[in-house]
Backbone bond lengths (Angstrom), bond angles and torsions (degrees), N, CA, C in turn:
res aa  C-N    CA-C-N  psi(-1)  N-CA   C-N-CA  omega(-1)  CA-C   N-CA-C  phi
1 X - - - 1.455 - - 1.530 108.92 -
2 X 1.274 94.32 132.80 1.910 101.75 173.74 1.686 114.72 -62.04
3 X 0.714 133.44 158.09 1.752 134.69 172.31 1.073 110.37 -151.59
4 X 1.202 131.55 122.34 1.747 145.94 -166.21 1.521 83.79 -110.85
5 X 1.434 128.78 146.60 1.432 136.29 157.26 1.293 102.48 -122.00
6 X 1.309 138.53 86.79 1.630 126.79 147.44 1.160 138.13 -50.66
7 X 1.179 97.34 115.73 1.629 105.62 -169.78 1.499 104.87 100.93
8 X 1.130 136.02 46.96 1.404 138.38 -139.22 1.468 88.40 -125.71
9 X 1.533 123.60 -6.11 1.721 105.93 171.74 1.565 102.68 -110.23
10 X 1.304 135.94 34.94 1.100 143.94 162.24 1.736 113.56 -115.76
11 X 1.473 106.17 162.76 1.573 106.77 -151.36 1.437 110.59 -46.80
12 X 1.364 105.46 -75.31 1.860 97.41 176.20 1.585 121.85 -51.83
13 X 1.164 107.24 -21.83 1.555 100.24 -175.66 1.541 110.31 -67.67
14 X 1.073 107.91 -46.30 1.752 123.25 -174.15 1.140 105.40 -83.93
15 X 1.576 115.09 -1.47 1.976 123.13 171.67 1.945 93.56 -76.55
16 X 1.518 98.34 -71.08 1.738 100.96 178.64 0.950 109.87 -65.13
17 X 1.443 148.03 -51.62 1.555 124.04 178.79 1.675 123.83 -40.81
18 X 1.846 109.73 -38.34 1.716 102.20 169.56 1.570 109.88 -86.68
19 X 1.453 122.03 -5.22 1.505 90.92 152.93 1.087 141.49 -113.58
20 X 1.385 115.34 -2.47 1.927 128.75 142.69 1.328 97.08 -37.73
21 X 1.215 129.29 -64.79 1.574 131.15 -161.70 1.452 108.04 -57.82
22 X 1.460 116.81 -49.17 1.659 122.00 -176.42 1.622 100.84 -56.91
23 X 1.270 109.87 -58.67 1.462 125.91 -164.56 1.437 105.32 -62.81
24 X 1.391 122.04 16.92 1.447 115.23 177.15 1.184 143.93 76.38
25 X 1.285 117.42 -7.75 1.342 145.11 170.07 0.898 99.48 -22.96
26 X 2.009 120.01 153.14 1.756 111.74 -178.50 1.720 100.63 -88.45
27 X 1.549 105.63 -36.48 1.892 78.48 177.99 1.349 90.03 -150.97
28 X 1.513 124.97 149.20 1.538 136.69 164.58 1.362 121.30 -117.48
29 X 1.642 91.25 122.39 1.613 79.33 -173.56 1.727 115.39 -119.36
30 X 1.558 131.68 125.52 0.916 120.50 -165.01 1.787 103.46 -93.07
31 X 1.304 93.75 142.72 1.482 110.63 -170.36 1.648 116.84 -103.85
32 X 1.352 126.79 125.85 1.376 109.91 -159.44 1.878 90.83 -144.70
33 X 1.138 139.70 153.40 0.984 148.94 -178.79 1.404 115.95 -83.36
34 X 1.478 130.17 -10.26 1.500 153.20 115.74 1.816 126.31 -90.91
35 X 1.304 84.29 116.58 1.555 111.82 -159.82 2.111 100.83 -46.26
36 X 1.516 84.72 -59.44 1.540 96.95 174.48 1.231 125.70 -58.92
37 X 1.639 127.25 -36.48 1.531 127.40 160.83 1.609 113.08 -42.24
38 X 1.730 122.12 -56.48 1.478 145.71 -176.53 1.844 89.31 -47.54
39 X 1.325 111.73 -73.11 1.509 131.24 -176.54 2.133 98.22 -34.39
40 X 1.062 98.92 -76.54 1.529 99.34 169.57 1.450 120.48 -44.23
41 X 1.277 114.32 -76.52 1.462 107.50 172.09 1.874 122.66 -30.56
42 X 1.001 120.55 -46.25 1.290 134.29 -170.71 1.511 105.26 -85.83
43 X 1.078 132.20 1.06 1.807 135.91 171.89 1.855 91.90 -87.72
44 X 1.877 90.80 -50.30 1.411 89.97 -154.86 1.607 98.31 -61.30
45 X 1.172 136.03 -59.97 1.723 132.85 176.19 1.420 107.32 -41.45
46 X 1.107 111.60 -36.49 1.783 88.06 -163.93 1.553 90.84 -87.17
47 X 1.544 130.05 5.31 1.633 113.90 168.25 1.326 93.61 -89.61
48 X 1.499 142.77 -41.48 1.384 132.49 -137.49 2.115 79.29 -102.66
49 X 1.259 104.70 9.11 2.084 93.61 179.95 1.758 82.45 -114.06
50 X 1.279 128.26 -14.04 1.357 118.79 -169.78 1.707 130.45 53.71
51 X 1.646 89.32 26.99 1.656 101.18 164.30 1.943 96.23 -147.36
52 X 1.104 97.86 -171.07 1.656 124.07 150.72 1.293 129.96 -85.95
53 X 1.503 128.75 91.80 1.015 107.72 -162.11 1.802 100.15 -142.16
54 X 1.241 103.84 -24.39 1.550 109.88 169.39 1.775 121.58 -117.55
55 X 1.291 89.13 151.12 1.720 90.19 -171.39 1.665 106.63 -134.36
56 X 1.545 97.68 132.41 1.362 112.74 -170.48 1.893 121.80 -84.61
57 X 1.221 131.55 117.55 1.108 152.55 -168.91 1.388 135.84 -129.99
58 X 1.132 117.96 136.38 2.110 114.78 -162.27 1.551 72.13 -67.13
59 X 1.338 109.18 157.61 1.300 134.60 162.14 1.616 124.91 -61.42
60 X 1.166 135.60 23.95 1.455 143.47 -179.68 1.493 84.28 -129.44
61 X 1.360 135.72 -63.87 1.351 134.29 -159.53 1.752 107.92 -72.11
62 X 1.734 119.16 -45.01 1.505 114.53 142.48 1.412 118.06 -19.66
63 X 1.214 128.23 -80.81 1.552 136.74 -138.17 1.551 76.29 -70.28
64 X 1.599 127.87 -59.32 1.228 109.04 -146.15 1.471 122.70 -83.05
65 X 1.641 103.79 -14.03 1.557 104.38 148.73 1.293 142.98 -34.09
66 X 1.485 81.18 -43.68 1.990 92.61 -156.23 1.901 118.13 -96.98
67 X 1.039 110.54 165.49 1.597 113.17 -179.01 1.502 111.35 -81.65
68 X 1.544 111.18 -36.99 1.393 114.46 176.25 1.148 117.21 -130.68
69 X 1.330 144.12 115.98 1.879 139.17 162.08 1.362 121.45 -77.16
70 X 1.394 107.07 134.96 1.671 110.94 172.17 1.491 86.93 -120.02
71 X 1.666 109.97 144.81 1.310 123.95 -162.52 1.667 83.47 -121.30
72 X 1.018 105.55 119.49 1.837 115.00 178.09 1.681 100.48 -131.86
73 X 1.356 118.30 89.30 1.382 135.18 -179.02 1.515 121.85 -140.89
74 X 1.152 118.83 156.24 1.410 130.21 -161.74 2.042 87.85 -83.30
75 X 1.333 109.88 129.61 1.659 125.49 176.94 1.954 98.03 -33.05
76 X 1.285 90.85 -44.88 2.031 94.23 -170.35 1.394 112.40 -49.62
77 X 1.488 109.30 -40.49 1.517 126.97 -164.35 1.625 92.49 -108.62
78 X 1.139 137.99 30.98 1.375 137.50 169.28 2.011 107.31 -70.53
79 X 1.031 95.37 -81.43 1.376 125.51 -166.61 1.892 95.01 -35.19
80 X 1.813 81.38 -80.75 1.647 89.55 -170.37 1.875 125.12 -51.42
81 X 1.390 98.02 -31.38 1.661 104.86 152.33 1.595 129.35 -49.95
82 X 1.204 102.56 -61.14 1.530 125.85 165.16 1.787 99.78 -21.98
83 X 1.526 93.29 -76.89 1.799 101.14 -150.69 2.319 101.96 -76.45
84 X 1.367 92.99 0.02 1.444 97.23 178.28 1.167 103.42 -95.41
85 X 1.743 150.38 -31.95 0.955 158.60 -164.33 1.660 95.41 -95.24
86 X 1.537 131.43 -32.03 1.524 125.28 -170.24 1.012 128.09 -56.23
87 X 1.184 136.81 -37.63 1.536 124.25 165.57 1.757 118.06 -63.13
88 X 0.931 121.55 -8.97 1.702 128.16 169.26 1.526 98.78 -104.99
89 X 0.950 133.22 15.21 1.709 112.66 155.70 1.644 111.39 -107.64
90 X 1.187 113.82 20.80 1.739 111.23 -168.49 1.445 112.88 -58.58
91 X 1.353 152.07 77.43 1.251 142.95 -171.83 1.606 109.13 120.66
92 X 1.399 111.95 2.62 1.423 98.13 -152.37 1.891 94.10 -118.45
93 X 1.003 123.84 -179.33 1.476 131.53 -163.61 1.624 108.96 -118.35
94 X 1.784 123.61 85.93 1.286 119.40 164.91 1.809 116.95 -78.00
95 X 1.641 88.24 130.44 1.658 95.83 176.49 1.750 97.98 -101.60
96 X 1.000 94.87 124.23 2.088 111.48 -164.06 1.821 98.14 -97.20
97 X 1.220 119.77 73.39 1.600 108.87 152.51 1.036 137.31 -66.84
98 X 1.228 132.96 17.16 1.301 154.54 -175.67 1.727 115.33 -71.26
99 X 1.463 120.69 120.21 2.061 130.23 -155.00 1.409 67.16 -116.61
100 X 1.701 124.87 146.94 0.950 113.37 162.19 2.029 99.55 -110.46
101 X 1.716 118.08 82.70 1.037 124.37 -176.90 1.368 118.59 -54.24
102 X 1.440 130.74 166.43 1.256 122.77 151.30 1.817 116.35 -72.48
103 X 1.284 113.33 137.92 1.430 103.15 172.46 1.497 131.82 -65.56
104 X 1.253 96.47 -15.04 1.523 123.12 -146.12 2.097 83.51 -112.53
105 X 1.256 86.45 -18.40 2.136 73.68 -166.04 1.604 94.96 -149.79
106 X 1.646 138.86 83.86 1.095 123.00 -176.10 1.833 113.56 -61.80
107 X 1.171 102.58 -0.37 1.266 84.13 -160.96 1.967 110.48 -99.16
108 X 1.551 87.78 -0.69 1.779 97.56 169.13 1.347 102.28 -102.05
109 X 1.691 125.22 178.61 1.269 132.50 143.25 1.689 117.22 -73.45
110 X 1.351 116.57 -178.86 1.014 133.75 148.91 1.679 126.04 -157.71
111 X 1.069 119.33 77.82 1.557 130.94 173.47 1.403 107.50 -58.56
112 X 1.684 111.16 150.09 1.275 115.63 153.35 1.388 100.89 -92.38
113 X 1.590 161.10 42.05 0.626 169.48 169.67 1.617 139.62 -167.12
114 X 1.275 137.04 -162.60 1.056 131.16 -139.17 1.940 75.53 -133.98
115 X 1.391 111.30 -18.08 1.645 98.14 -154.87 2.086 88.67 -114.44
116 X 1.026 100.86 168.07 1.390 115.59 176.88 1.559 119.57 -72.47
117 X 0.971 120.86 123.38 1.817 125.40 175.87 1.489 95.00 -23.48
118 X 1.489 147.13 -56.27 1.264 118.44 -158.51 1.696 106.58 -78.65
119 X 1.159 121.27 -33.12 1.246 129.18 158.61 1.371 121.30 -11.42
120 X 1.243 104.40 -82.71 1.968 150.60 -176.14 2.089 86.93 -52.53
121 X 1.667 109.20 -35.16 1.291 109.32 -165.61 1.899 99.97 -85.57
122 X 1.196 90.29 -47.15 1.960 87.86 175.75 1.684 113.03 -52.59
123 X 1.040 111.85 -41.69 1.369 131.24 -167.26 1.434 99.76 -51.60
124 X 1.438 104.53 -67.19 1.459 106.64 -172.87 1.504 113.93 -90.32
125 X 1.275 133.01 -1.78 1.231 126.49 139.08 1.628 143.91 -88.25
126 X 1.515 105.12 -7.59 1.277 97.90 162.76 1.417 129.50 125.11
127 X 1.503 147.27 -166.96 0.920 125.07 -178.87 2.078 85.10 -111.35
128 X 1.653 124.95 1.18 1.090 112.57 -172.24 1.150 116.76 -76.96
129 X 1.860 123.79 -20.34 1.015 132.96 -160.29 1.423 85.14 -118.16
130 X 1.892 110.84 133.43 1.497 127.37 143.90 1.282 110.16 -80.47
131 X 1.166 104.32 113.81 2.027 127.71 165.27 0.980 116.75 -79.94
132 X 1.363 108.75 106.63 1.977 104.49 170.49 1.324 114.59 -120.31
133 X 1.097 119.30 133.33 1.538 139.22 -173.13 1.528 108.60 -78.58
134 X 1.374 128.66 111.41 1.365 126.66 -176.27 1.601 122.99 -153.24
135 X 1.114 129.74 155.66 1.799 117.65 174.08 1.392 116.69 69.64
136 X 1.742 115.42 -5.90 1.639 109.94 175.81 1.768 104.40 -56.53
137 X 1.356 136.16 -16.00 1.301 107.97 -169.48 1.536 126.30 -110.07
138 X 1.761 106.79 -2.73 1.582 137.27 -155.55 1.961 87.80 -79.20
139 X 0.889 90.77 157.45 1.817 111.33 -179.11 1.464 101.99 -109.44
140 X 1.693 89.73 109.08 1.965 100.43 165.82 1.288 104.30 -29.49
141 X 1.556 110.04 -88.48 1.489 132.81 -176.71 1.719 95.60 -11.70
142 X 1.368 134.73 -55.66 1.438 132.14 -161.85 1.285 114.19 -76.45
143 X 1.727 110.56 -43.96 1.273 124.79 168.41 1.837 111.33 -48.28
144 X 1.337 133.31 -59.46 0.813 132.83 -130.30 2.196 93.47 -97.99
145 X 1.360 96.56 1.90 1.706 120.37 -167.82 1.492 97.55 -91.37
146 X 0.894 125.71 103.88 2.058 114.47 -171.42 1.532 77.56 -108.67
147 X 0.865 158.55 24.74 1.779 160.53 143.49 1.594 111.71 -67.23
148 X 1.711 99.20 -59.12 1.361 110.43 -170.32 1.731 124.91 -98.82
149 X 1.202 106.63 133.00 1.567 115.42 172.60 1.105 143.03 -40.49
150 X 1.409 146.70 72.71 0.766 145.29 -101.58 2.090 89.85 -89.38
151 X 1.276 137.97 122.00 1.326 133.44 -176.61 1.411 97.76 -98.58
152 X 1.253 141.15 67.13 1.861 132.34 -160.87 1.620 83.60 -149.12
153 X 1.169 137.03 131.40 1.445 135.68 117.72 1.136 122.50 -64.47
154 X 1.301 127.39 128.11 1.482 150.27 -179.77 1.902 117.53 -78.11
155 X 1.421 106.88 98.36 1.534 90.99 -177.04 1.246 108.36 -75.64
156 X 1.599 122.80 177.10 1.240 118.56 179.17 1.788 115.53 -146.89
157 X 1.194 105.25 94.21 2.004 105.81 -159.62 1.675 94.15 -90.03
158 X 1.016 101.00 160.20 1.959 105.53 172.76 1.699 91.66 168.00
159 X 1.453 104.65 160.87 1.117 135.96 146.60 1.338 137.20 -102.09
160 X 1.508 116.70 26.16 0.976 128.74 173.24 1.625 103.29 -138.05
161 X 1.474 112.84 137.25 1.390 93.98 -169.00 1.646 103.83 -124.12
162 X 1.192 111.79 2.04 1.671 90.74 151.42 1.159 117.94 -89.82
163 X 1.755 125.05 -25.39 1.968 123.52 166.81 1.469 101.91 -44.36
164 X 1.758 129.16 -42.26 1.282 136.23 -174.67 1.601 101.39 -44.06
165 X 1.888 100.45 -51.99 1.242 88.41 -162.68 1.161 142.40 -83.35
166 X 2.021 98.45 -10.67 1.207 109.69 164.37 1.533 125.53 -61.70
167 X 1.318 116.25 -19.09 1.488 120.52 -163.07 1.274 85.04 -97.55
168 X 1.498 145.89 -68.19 1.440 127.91 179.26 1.424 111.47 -12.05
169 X 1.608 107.32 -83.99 1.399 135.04 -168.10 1.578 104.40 -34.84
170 X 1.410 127.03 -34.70 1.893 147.79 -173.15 1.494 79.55 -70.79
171 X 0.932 107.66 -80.96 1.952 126.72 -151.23 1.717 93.16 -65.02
172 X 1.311 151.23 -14.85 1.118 134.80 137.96 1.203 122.68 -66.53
173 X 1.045 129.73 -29.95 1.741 141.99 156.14 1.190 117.15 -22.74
174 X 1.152 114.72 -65.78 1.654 144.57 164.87 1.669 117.20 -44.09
175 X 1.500 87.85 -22.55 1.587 91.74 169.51 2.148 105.69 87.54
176 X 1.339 98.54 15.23 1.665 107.13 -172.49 1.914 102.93 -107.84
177 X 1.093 89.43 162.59 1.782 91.25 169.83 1.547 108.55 -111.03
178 X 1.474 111.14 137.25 1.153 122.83 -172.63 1.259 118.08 -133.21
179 X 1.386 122.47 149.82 1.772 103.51 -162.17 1.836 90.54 -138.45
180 X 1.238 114.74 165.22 1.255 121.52 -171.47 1.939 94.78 -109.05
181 X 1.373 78.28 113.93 1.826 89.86 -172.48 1.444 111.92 -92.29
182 X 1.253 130.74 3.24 1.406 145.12 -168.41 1.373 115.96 78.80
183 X 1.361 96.38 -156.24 2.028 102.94 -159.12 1.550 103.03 -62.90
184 X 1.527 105.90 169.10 1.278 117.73 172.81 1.540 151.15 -21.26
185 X 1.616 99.88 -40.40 1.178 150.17 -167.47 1.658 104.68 -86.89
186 X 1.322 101.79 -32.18 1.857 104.15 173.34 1.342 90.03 -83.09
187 X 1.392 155.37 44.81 1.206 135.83 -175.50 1.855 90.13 -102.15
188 X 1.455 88.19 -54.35 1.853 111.86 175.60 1.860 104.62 -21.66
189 X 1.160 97.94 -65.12 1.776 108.54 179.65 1.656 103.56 -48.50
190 X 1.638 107.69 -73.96 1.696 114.96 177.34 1.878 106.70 -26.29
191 X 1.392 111.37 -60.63 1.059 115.08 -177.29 1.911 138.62 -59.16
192 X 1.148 75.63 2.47 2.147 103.91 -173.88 1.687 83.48 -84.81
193 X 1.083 122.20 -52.67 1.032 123.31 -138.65 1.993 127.52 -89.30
194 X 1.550 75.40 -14.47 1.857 93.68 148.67 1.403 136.44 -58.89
195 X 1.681 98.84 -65.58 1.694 88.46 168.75 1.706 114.82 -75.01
196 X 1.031 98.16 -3.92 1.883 88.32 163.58 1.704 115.55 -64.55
197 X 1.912 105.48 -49.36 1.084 106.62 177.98 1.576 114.86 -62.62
198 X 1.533 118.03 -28.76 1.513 105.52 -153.56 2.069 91.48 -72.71
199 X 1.291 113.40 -34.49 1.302 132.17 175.51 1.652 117.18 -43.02
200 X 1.448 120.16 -66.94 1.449 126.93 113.26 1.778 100.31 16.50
201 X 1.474 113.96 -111.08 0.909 109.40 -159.88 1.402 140.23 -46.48
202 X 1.747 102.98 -55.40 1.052 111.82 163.00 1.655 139.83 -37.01
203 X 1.639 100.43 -37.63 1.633 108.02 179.33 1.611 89.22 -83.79
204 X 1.192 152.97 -18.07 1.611 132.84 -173.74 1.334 108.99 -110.70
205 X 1.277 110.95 3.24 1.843 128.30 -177.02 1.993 101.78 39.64
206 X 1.548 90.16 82.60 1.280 113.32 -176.65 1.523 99.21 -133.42
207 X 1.623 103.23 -176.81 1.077 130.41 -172.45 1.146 135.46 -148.71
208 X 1.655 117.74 -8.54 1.230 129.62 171.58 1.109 103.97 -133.73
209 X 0.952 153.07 7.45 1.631 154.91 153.15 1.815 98.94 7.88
210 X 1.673 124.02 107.79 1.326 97.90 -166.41 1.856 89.51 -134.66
211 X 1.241 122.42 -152.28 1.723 126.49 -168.00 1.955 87.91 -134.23
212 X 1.355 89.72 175.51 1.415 100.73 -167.95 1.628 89.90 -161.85
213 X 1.095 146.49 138.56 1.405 161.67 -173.74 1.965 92.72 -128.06
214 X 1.342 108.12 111.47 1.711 113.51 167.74 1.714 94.57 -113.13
215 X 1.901 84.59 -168.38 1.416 97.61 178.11 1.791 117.91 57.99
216 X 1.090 109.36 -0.75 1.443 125.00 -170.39 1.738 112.95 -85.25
217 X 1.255 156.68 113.04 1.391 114.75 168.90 1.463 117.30 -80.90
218 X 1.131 127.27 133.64 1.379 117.94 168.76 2.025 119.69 -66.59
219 X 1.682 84.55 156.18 1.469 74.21 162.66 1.454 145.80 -96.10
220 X 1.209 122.05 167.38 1.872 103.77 175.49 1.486 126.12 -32.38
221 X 1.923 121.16 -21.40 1.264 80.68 -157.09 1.780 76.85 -115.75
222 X 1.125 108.25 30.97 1.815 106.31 170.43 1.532 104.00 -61.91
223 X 1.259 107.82 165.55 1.535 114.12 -177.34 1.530 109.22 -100.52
């Protein structure tokens, strides 16, 4: 499967682009809003992965490469990304990690709305694109560590529940546990729970501060 990461030269983005890439993925492509920044970024991973394995692309030519997009962007640059990338998601499955933080205060939100960034993202893309909400709570810093274990459960919100299942099935790939948190709309909750973690961090002077879901049984094909 193809995988476009937008926004893929910023911390989490360039966290999942080297571990799509480790995890074998057939191609990763990092998506950058300057073609040549994407191009750079993607030399530098495939030296620090010690093969070829990702390829750098302006973000319109990304999306329309790939089979699946994860949109990993700052809430500011949500929107206007969104409607520049929309005509290349027609049929295709965006996974929306997008916290919509305060800039000014990471450790609150700040929505223009009442509904969650992936929400705000279906809305304005459509009924063509399945939106799935995923990775708002995982720590760059951990992502970007191909040494260290990643200790984060991955929620997973959507209204579509085989897109759910493709993104589960990805995010076990990765070698992570991921749980199907329900529709879209639970994204809002997932999303509280960032600046709790970044808060978390700061008072224990950490860096991966991550969630853990017990009491749960998993299923057979959990990792």
């Amino acid at each position: 499967m193809r995988i476009a990461v937008i926004g893929g030269t910023g911390k989490e983005g360039r966290g999942l682009v080297l571990r799509l890439a480790a995890s074998g993925e057939d191609a990763v492509l990092i998506g950058s809003r300057q073609a040549e920044k994407a191009r750079a970024k993607a030399e530098e991973l495939n030296r620090q992965l010690g093969r070829t394995a990702i390829v750098g692309l302006e973000n319109r030519a990304a999306a329309r490469a790939a089979d699946l997009v994860i949109l990993c962007v700052p809430y500011a640059a949500h929107q206007e990304t969104l409607r520049a990338i929309a005509p290349d998601l027609c049929g295709k499955i965006l996974v929306d990690t997008t916290v919509p933080l305060d800039p000014r205060d990471p450790s609150r939100l700040r929505r223009r709305s009442e509904q969650s960034a992936a929400e705000e993202a279906q809305a304005l893309l459509g009924e063509s694109v399945r939106v799935v909400a995923a990775f708002q709570n995982v720590s760059a810093a951990v992502l970007q560590n191909l040494q260290r274990t990643i200790e984060c459960d991955i929620l997973v919100c959507g209204d579509d529940a085989a897109a759910k299942e493709i993104v589960i099935a990805l995010i076990h790939r990765l070698g992570l546990r991921a749980w199907d948190a329900g529709p879209l709309r639970m994204a809002r909750a997932v999303e509280e729970i960032t600046p709790l973690l970044i808060s978390l961090n700061r008072r224990y002077g950490s860096q991966s501060a991550g969630i853990r879901i017990t009491g749960v049984k998993e299923t057979a094909s959990s990792p």
